[in-house]
C-alpha positions in Angstrom: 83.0 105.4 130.5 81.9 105.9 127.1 84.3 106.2 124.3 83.9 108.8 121.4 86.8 108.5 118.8 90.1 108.3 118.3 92.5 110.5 116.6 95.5 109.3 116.1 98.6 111.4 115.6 101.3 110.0 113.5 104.9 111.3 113.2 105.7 113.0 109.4 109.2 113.8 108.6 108.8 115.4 105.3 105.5 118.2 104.6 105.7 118.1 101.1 106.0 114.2 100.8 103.5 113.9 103.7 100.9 116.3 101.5 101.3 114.8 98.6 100.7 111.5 100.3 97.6 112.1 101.9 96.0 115.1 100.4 96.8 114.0 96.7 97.2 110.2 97.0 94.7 108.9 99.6 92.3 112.1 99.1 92.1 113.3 102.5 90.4 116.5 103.3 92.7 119.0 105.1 91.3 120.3 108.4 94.1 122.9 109.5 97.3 123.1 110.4 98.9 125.2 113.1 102.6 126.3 113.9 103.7 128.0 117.2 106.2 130.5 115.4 107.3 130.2 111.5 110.4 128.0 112.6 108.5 125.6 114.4 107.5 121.9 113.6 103.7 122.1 111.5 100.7 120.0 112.9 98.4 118.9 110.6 94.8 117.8 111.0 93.1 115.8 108.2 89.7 114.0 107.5 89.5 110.5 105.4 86.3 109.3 104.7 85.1 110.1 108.1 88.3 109.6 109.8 90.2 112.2 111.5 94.2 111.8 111.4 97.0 114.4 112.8 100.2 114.7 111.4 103.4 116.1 113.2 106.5 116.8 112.9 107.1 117.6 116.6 109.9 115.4 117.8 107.8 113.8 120.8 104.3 113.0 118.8 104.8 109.6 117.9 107.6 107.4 116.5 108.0 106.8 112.6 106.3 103.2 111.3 103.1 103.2 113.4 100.6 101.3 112.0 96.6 102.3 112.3 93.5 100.1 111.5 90.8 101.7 109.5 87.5 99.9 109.4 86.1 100.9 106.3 83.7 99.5 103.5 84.2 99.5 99.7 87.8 98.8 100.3 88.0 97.1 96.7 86.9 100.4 95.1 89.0 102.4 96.9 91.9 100.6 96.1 91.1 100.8 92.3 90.8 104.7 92.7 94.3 105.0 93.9 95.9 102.4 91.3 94.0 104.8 88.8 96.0 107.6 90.2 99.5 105.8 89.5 101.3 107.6 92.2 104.7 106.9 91.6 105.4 105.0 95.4 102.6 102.8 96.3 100.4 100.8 94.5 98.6 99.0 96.8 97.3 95.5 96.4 94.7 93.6 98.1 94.8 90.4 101.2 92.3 88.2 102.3 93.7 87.9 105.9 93.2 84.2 107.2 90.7 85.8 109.4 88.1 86.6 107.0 87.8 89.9 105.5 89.6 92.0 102.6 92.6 94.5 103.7 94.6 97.0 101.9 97.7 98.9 103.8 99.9 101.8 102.5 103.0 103.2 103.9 103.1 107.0 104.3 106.8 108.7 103.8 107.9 108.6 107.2 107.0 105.1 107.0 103.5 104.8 109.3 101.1 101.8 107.8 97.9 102.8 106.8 95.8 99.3 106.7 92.3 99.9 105.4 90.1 96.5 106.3 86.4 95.8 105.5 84.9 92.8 107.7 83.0 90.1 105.9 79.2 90.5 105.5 
């Protein structure tokens, strides 16, 4: 067996917040989105610097407060772009985990943890 990617899909409860989060906030590219019928729950399908994420608000597609592990690098930059954006409910800080490394994490509106990590060189 020889594993590709994952895609995780994490539970939104509010569109507009949930938009505004990662499309405005975290910069995230959107993809598509896709609805059965008008009065149906929306999908959403982003990119993040390489990572794709879905968003639903389907009842069965995942449980509010997940929390996903991005590996990424220039964590330290990244975090100074979206102080520099002063979005009004996160202002992420910084952690030196005691296992080496440099982390950031942000909570999305229906409360799913984002925690971006870089490794030590």
């Amino acid at each position: 067996m020889e594993c590709k990617r994952i895609v995780p899909v994490l539970r939104m409860l509010d569109v507009e917040k949930t938009r505004e989060f990662y499309l405005d906030f975290l910069g995230a590219e959107l993809l598509g989105e896709h609805r059965h019928e008008p009065s149906m729950p929306l999908y959403l399908f982003l990119s993040l610097g390489g990572c794709e994420l879905h968003l639903s608000e389907h009842f069965g597609d995942g449980i509010p407060g997940a929390n996903v592990r991005i590996e990424t690098g220039g964590v330290k930059a990244y975090q100074q772009s979206l102080l520099a954006k002063a979005y009004r409910y996160a202002r992420p800080g910084l952690v030196k985990p005691p296992w080496g490394g440099l982390e950031m994490t942000v909570q999305d509106p229906a409360g799913n943890r984002l925690t971006f990590f870089e490794r030590e060189s």
